[in-house]
N, C-alpha and C positions, 0 to 999 in steps of 0.2 A: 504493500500500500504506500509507504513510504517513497518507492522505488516512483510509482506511477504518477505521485501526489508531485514529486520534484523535478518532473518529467513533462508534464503539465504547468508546471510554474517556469521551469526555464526557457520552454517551446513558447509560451504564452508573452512572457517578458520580450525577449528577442522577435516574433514575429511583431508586437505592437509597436518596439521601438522604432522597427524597420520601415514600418507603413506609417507612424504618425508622421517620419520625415517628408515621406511622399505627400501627405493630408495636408501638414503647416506649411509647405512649401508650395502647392495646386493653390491651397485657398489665399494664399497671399498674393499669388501670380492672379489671381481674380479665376479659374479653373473650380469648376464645377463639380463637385464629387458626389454620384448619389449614393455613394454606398463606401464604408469603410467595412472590409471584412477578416476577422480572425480566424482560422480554418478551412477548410472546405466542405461541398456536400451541404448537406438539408441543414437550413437555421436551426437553434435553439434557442439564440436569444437575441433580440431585434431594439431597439429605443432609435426612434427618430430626433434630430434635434440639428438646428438650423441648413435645412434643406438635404442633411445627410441623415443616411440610414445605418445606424451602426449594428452589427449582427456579430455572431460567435456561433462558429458553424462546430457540424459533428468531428471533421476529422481533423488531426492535427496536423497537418502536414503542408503549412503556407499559410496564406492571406494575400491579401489583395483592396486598392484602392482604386474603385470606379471611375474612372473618370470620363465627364462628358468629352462625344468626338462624337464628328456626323456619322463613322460606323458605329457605334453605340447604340445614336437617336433612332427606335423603331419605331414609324410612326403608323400607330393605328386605326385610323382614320382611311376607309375603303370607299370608291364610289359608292352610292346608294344609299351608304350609311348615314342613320337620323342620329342623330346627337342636340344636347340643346348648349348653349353660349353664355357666360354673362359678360357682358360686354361694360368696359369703363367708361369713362364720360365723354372720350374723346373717338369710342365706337371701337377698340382695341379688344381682342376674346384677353378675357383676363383668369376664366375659367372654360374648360373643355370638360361638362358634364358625360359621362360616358356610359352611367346607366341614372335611374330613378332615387338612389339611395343617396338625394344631400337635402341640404336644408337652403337652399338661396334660392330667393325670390326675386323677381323683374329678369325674365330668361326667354332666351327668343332660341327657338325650335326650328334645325334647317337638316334638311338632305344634303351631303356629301355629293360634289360635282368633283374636284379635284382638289388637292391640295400642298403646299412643298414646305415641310418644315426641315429643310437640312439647309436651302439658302434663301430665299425671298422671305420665309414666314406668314407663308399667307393663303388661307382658305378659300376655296371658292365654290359657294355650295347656295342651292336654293332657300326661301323662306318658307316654311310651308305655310303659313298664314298668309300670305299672296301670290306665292309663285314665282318670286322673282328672285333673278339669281345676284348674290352680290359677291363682292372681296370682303374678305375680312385679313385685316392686319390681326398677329400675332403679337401679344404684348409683350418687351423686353421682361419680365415677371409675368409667367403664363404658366398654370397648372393643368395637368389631366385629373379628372376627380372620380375616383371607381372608389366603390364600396365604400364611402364615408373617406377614404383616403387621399390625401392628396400628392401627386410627382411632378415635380417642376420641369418645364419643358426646356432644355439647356437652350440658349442664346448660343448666336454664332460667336457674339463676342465670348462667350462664359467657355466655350468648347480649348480644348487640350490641343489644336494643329493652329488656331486662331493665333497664339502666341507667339513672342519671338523664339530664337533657337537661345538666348540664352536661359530665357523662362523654361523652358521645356529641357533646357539640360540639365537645370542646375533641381528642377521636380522628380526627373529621374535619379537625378545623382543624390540625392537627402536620403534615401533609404538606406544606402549603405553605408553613407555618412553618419549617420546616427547610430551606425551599429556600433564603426568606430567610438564614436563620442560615447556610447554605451558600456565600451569594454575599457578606456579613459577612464572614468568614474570607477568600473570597478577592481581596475589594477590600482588604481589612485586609494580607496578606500580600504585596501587591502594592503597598502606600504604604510598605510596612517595605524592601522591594526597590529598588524605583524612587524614595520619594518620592511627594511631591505638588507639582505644576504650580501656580506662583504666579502668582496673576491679575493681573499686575502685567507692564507693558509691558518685562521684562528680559531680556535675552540672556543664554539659559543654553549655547547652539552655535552654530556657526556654518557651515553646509552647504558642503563645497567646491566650487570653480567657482561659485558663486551669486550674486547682486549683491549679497546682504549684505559675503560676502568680499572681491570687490573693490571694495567703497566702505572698506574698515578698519574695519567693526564686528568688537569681539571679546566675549566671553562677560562681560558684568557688565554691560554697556552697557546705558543705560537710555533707552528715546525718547522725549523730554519732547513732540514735535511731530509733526506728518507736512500739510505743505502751509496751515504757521501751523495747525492743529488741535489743541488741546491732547491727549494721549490721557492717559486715566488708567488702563485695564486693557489684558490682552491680548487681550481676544477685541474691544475697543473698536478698538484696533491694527489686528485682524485685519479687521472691518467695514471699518474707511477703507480700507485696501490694495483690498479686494473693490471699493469703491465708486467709486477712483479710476479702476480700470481702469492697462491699459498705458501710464498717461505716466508721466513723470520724476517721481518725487516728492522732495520737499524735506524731509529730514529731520531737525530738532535732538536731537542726540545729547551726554547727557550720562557723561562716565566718572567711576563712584564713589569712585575708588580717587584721582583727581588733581583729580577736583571740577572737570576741564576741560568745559567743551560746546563743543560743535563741528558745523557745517552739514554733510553729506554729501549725497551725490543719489546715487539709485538708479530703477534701471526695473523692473519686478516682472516674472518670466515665469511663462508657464503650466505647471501639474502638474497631468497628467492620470490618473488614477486607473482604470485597470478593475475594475467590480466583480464577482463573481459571475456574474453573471447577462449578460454581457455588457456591457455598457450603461456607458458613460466618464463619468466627473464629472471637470470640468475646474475649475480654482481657481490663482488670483494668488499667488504667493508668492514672498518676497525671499530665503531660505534662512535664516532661524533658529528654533530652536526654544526655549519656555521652560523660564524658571531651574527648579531642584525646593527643593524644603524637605523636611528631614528631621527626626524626632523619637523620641521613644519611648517615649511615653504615646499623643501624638497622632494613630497611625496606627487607634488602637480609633476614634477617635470622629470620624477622617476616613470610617473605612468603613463607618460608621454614616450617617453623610452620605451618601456615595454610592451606598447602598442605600438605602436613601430618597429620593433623587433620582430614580434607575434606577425604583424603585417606581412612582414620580407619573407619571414620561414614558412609561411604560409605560402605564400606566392612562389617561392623554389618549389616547396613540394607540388605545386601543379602543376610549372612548368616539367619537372621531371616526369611526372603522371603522363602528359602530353608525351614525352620525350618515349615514354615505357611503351606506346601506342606505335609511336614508329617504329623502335626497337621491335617489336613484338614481343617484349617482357611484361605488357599490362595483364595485372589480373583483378578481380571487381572484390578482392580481399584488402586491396589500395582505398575500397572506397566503405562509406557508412552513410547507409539510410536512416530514414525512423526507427526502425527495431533495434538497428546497432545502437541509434545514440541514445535509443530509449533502453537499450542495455547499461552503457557505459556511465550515464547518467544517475543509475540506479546503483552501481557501482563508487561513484565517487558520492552520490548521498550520506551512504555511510557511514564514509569520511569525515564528517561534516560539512557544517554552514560553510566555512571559508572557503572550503578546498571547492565545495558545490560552487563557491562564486567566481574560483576563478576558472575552472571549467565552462562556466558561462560565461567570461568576459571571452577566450580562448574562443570559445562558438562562438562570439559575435562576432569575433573578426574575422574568423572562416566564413561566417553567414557576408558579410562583405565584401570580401575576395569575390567568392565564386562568385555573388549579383553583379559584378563588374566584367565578367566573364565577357567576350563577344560573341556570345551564342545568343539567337534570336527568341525573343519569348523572355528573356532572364534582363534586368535594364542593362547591362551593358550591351547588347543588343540590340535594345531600343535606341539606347545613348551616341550607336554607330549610326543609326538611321536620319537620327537630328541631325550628329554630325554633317554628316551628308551635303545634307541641305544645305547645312550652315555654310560649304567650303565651296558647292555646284549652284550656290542659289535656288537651286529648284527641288521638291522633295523629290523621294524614289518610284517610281511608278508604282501606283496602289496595288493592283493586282500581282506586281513584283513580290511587294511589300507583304501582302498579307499570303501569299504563297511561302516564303520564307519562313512568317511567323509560324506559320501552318510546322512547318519540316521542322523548326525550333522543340512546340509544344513538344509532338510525334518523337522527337529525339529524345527530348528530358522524360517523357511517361515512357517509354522502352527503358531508359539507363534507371528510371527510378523500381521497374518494377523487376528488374536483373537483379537490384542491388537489391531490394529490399528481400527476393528469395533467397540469395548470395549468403542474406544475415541470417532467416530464419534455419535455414541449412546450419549456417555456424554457431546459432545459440540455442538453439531448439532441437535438432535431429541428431 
């Protein structure tokens, strides 16, 4: 439960950050949004609130933010079809009643002749009360009204291609960017907690029962040697221990506090690690762990670090992913759907709160990589197609455009549903 319950919180937190960037950045660009959605698949839970529909759908796996575009706009309004009107003061449909179920009065009742709400906005439909056929303008603020409900009809000016290409890139580009700014905040609030791990060969503990213990290292210790090797950091430290293997090593230990050194010997054992997926990493270790340093300014611009770190290593490992594809060394055990991360996730719960948060800062920066991908359907993607425009002047021919997106989708549900058997196979069967 706990597994599911942390799984759901993390997928939850990262999928909204992602899309509110897209939300605040559409609505600022004056961009029409009727729908902000968590999940996918059948609603569960809906709240309307200024002109958007916010929903939290069954599955976990995405979200999504609507946005008005003349492929979006379905208009349904057919020849023949009777609908009634209410019209403003200045004769503009301000409402498009589309069955029996409202409450507005002074409504004028016409038959459907033609109509174009994607550019003119404007109905052209008889009166049945005389016969006669008129125009009616489309007001910049015009609803559809079904069932008591009302859906605002997007303006050409309010639509998502209406915009310049920087409005439009920098709408696509907020989602990922927020992820970033999301995994910031929580490397940041995590060096303000713990600290930051000093790369410096120091005894910040000392594991009980371990062979650090019983050689007399204690927490300030600092190890000038390891088998006459000078070391100057800890992950330097960390490297000789690996590379000595199981002998005795010869360790010059010097203490800060009394400026004594002093030789100790220690035998390193093994820690063996299950991870996820089954599969044991084993590693040499003497039983200490490093010093922290603490601050409070420098936790901003530690996790400015680390998310730019987190960002690069991220982005190697895809390029090499890509690279495995040519090679022919790819296999989809390189990769993790829902199941794995709802595996892995469920795994580090345990752990606790911290370690679950930086697991989650760690996914939000993957969750940003890959949406900057240039696969089409994912924004970066999209982000090439603005481009585009922005460099040709002219957009991409739509039929081009929406045949792409097409091969985009059809690629991401193939690689989603390989991977997600890929995991069931490795955590299940």
């Amino acid at each position: 439960m706990t597994g599911i319950l942390a799984f759901i919180v993390v997928f939850g937190v990262l999928v909204t950050v992602h899309e509110l960037g897209h939300l605040i950045v559409a609505k600022r660009a004056g961009i029409m949004c009727p729908e902000f959605a968590i999940g996918m698949g059948p609603k569960i839970f809906s709240y309307k609130f200024n002109d958007t529909v916010y929903t939290i759908r069954l599955l976990p796996v995405g979200g999504y933010v609507r946005m008005a575009s003349s492929d979006m706009e379905i208009n349904p309004l057919n020849p023949g079809m009777r609908v009634q009107l209410k019209l403003n003061d200045l004769g503009e449909i301000t409402h498009i009643l589309l069955d029996d179920k409202h409450n507005f009065n002074d409504i004028e009742e016409i038959e459907i002749v033609n109509s174009d709400i994607q550019d003119a906005m404007i109905i052209n439909a008889m009166r049945t009360y005389d016969n006669v056929e008129t125009s009616y303008k489309i007001a910049h603020e015009a609803y559809y009204v079904q069932d008591s409900e009302l859906e605002r009809i997007a303006p050409k000016s309010a639509r998502f291609e209406s915009k310049s290409v920087m409005a439009r890139f920098w709408t696509l580009f907020a989602g990922p960017m927020m992820n970033f700014v999301l995994a910031f905040v929580l490397f940041t609030l995590l060096f303000y907690i713990n600290g930051k791990p000093v790369d410096e060969p120091v005894v910040g503990m000392v594991a009980e029962d371990t062979p650090a213990e019983e050689a007399g290292l204690v927490e300030g210790d600092r190890l000038l040697t390891i088998n006459d090797t000078e070391v100057d950091s800890w992950d330097h430290m960390s490297a000789i221990i690996q590379e000595e293997g199981e002998t005795t090593l010869d360790i010059e230990v010097e203490n800060p506090d009394s400026g004594e050194v002093r030789d100790v010997e220690m035998t390193p054992v093994i820690d063996a690690t299950e991870l996820p997926d089954g599969e044991t990493v084993e590693r040499l270790i003497i039983g200490i762990g490093a010093a922290y340093e603490h601050g409070t300014v420098e936790p901003l611009w530690w996790g400015v670090q680390q998310t730019y770190e987190m960002g690069t290593l991220i982005f190697e490992l895809v390029v090499q992913l890509f690279i495995s594809i040519f090679e022919g060394t790819f296999s989809f055990d390189m990769l993790n759907g829902p199941v794995g991360i709802y595996k892995v996730t469920e795994e580090v719960a345990a752990e606790g709160l911290l370690v679950l948060m930086n697991f989650t800062a760690v996914l939000s920066v993957n969750l940003g990589i890959m949406n900057l991908l240039p696969i089409p359907a994912l924004d970066g993607g999209r982000i090439l197609f603005v481009l585009y425009e922005g460099i040709f002047r002219k957009p991409l021919n739509k039929k081009v455009e929406i045949n792409i997106q097409l091969l985009g989708v059809l690629f991401l549900l193939i690689i989603m549903v390989l991977v997600t058997w890929n995991d069931i196979k490795t955590f299940f069967l």
